[in-house]
C-alpha positions as semicolon CSV with decimal commas, in nm:
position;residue;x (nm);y (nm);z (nm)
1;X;13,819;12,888;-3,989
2;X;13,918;13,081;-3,663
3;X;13,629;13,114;-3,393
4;X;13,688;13,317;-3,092
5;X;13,511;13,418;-2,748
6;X;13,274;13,662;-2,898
7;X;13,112;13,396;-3,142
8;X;12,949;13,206;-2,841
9;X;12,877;13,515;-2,613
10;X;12,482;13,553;-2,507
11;X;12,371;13,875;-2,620
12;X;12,280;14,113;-2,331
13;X;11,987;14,304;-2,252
14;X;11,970;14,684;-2,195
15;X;12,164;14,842;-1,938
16;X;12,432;14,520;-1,928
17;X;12,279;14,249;-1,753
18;X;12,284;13,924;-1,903
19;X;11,913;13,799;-2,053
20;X;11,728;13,507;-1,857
21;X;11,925;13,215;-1,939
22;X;11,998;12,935;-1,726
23;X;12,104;12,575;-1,780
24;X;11,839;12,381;-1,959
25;X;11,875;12,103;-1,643
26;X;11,583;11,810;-1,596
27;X;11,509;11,749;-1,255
28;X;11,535;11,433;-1,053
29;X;11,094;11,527;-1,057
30;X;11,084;11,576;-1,419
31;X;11,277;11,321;-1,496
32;X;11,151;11,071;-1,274
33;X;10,766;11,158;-1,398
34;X;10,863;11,125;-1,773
35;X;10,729;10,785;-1,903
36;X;11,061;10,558;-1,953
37;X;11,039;10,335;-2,284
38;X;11,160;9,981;-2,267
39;X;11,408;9,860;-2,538
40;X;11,400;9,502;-2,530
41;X;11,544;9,285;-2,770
42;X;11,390;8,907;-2,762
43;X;11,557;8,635;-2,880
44;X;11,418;8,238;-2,925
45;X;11,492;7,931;-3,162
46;X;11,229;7,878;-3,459
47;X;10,923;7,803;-3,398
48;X;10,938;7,906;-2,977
49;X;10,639;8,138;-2,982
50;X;10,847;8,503;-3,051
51;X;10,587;8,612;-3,301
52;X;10,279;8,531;-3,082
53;X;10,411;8,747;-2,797
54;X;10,248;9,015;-2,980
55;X;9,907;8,883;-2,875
56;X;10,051;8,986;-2,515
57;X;10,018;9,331;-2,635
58;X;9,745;9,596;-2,606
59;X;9,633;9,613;-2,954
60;X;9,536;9,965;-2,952
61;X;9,847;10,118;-2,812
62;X;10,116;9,851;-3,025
63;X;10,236;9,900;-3,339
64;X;10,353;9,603;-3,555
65;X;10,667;9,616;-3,804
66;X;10,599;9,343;-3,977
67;X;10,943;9,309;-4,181
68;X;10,890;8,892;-4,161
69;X;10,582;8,882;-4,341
70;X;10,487;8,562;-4,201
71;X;10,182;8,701;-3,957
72;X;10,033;8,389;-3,973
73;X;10,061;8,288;-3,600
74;X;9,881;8,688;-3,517
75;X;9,665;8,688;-3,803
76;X;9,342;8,785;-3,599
77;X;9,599;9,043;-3,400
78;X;9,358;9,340;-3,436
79;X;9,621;9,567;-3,389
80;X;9,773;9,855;-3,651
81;X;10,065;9,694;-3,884
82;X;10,334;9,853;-4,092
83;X;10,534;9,677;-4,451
84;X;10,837;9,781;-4,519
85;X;10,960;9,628;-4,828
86;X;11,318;9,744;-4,875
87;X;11,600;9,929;-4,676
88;X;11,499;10,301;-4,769
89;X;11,109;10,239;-4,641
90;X;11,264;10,078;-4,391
91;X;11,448;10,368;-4,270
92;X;11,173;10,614;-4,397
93;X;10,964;10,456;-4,119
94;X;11,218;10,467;-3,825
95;X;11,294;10,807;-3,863
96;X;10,905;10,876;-3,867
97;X;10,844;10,640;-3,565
98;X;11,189;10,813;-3,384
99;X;11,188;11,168;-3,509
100;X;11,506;11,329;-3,641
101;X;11,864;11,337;-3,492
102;X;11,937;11,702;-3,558
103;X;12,343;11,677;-3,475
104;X;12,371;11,433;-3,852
105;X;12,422;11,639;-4,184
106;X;12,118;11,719;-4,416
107;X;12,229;11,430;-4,662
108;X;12,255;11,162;-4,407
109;X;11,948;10,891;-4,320
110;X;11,780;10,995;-3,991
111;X;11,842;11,368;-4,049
112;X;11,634;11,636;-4,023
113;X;11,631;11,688;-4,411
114;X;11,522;11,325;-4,375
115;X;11,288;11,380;-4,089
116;X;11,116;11,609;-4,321
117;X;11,050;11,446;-4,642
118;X;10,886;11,141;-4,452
119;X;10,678;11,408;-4,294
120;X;10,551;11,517;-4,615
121;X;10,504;11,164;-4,755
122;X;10,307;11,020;-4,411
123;X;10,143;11,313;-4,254
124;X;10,166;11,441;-3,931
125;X;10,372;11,249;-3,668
126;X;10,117;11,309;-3,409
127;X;9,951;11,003;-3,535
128;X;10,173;10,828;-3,361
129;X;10,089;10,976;-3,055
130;X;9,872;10,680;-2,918
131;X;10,118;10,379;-2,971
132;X;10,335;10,322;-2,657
133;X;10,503;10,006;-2,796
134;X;10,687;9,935;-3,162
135;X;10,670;9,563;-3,216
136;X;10,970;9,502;-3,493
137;X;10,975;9,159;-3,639
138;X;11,208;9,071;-3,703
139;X;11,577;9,176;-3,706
140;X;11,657;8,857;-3,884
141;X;11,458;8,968;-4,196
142;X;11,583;9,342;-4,107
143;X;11,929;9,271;-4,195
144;X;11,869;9,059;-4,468
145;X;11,668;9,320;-4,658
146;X;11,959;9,556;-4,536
147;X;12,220;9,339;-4,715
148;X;12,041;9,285;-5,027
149;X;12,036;9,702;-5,034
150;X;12,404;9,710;-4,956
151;X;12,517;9,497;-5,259
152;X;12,382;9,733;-5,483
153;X;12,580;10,018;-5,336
154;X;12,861;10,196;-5,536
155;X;13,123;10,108;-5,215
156;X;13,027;9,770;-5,244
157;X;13,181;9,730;-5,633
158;X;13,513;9,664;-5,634
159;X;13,723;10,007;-5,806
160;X;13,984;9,767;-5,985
161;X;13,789;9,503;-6,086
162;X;13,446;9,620;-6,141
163;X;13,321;9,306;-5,964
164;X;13,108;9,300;-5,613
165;X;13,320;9,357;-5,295
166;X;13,135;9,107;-5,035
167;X;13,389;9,290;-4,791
168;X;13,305;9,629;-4,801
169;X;12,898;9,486;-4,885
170;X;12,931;9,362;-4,493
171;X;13,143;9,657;-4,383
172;X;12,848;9,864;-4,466
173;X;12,560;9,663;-4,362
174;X;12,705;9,660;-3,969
175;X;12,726;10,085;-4,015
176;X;12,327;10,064;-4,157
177;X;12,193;9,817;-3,935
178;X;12,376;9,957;-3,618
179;X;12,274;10,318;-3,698
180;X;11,909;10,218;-3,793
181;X;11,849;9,985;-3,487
182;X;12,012;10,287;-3,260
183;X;11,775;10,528;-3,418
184;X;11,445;10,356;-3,321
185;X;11,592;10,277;-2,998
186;X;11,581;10,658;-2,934
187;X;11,205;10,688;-2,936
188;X;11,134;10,885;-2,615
189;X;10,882;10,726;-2,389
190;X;10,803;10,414;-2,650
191;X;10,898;10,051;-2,569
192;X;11,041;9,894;-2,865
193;X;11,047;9,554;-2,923
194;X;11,302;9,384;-3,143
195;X;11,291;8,981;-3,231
196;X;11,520;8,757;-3,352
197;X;11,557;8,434;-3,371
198;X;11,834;8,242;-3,195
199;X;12,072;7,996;-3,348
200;X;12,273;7,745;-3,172
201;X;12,632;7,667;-3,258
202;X;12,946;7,484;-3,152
203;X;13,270;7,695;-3,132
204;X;13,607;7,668;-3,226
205;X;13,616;7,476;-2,885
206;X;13,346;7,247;-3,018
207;X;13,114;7,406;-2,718
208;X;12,782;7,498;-2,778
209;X;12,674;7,859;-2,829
210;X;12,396;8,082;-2,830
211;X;12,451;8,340;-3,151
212;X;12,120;8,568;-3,312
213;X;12,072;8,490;-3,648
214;X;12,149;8,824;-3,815
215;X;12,346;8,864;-4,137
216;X;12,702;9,019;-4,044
217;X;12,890;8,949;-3,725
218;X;12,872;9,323;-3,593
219;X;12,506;9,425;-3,562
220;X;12,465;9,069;-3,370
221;X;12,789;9,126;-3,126
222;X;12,667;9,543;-3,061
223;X;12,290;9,527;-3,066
224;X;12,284;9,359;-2,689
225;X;12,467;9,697;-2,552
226;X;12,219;9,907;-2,780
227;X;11,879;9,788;-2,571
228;X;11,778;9,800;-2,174
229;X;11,668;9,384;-2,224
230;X;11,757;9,108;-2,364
231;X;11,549;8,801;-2,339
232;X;11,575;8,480;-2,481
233;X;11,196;8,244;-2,503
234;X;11,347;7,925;-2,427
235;X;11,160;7,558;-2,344
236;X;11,267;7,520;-1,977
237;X;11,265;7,161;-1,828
238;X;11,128;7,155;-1,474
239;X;11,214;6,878;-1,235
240;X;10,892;6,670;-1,258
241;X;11,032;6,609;-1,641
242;X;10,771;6,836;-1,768
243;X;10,815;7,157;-1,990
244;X;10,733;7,481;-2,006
245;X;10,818;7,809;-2,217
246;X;10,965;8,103;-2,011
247;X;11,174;8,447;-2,041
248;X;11,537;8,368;-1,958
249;X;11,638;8,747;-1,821
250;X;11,953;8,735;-1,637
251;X;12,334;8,760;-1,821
252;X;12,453;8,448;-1,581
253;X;12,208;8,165;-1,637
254;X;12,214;7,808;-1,596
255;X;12,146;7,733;-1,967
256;X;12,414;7,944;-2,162
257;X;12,093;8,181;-2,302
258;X;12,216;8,550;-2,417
259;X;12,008;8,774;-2,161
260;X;12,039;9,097;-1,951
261;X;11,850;9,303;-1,724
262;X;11,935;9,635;-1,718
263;X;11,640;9,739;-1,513
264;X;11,752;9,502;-1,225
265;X;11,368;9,412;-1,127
266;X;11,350;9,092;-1,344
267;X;11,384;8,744;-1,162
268;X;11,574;8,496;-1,369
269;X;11,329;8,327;-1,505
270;X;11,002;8,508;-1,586
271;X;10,642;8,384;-1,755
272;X;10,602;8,437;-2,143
273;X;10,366;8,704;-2,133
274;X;10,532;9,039;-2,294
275;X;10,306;9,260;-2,166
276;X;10,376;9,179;-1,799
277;X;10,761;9,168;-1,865
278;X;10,800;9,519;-1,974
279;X;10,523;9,637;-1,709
280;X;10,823;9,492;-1,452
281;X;11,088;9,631;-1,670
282;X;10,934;9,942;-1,610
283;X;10,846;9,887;-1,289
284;X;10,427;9,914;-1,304
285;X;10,243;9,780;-1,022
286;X;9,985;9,653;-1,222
287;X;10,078;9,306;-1,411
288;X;9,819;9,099;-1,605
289;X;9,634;8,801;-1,443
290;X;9,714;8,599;-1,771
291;X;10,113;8,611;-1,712
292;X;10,057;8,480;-1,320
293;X;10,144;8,108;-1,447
294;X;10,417;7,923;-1,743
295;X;10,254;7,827;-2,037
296;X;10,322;7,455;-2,127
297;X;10,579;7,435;-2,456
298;X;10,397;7,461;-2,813
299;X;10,484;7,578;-3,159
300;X;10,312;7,955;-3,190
301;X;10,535;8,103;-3,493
């Protein structure tokens, strides 16, 4: 199909001037005065406490994904929760919480077509309007429930054999889980929270290595670039042979931790209060009394 010039031309108003168009630019003012959302992705061995950082959270601004189902540790949480129980509600949900990404065709996820049927089967997205902060946990259980849906696919059947293709099964679980996760991410003005717990692991060089616990290699090597933070909830050892839980924030740490600080106001460790930590993220001026000290090291998940 040939296009030319006159496709793209503005159409002018009487007597040959051009109508009132300008470029649709933001301003250093607007942009400045929007509310910023922090992405943050925490990471933490079983058992550290990830789960409980909810309880950090204003209850009636927070929404929780509860994908784990294992609440146990926020059962009196008196915040709002959300289920998903497989990879379509899954994805129903994100494009709800995310709104639609009108540049993808009408028969892909996160469309507008898409957009629009979850409309129709949750209400009106304005709803939503009062949560500032998704709490997704976790990514660990995300991916598996991901991976269960992929291995029913048609792609994931071998063509010559009939049999499942465990190959193309992963193949297609990095495309859903990288495209799902970098949906939600989008969500204007929202911090989103994503948790996952942290394995360790020795090498090829039999050195040990910090890896997130996410079925398929490629959602757990991209999702780091995807979010503004990455955190790991780690039992720190101070020097009087004492411990204590903290945020490990920066990418060059002393303990080998995967962390980043996009936002550049974190110190390298910070106290295990969530709430506080994306208040500095974002850079508030206002941080909760309760985060001013460590919290000694117990089991909260």
């Amino acid at each position: 199909m040939k296009t030319s010039a006159a496709q793209f031309r503005e159409p002018q108003a009487k007597g040959g001037e051009a109508t009132g168009k300008k470029l649709p630019i933001v301003s250093a003012v607007e942009r400045m005065a929007e509310r910023k959302g922090v992405k943050l992705l925490m990471l933490g061995k079983s058992g550290i406490g990830k789960t409980s950082r909810l309880k950090d959270l204003d209850p009636a601004t927070t929404l929780f994904l509860d994908i784990e189902a294992g609440d146990l540790a926020v059962a009196d949480w008196p915040g709002d929760t959300i289920r998903p129980v497989s990879w379509p509600e899954s994805r129903d949900f994100f494009v709800f919480l995310a709104g639609p990404d009108k540049s993808l065709p009408s028969e892909s996820a996160f469309s507008q077509a898409h957009y629009d049927h979850v409309i129709e089967k949750f209400g009106d997205a304005k709803q939503l309007d009062r949560y500032q902060t998704f709490f997704l946990d976790s990514i660990t259980q995300l991916s598996r429930q991901c991976f269960a849906w992929c291995k029913t696919q048609p792609g994931a059947v071998s063509d010559r054999s009939g049999k499942p293709d465990l190959r193309a099964a992963y193949g297609l679980l990095g495309q859903e889980m990288i495209g799902a996760l970098t949906h939600l991410q989008h969500a204007r003005g929202k911090n989103v929270v994503f948790v996952a717990i942290l394995d360790e692991r020795l090498d090829d060089f039999n050195r040990k290595v910090f890896v997130p616990q996410i079925e398929g290699s490629k959602t757990s090597l991209e999702l780091p670039g995807i979010v503004d933070e990455v955190v790991t909830l780690a039992e720190i050892k101070a020097e009087d042979g004492s411990s204590y839980r903290a945020f490990v924030t920066h990418t060059v740490n002393p303990y080998g931790f995967p962390a980043k600080d996009r936002s550049g106001r974190l110190d390298l460790l910070e106290p295990p209060h969530l709430g506080a930590l994306i208040a500095k993220c974002a850079g508030a001026s206002i941080t909760p009394a309760s985060a001013a000290n460590t919290t000694p090291t117990e089991s909260q998940e």
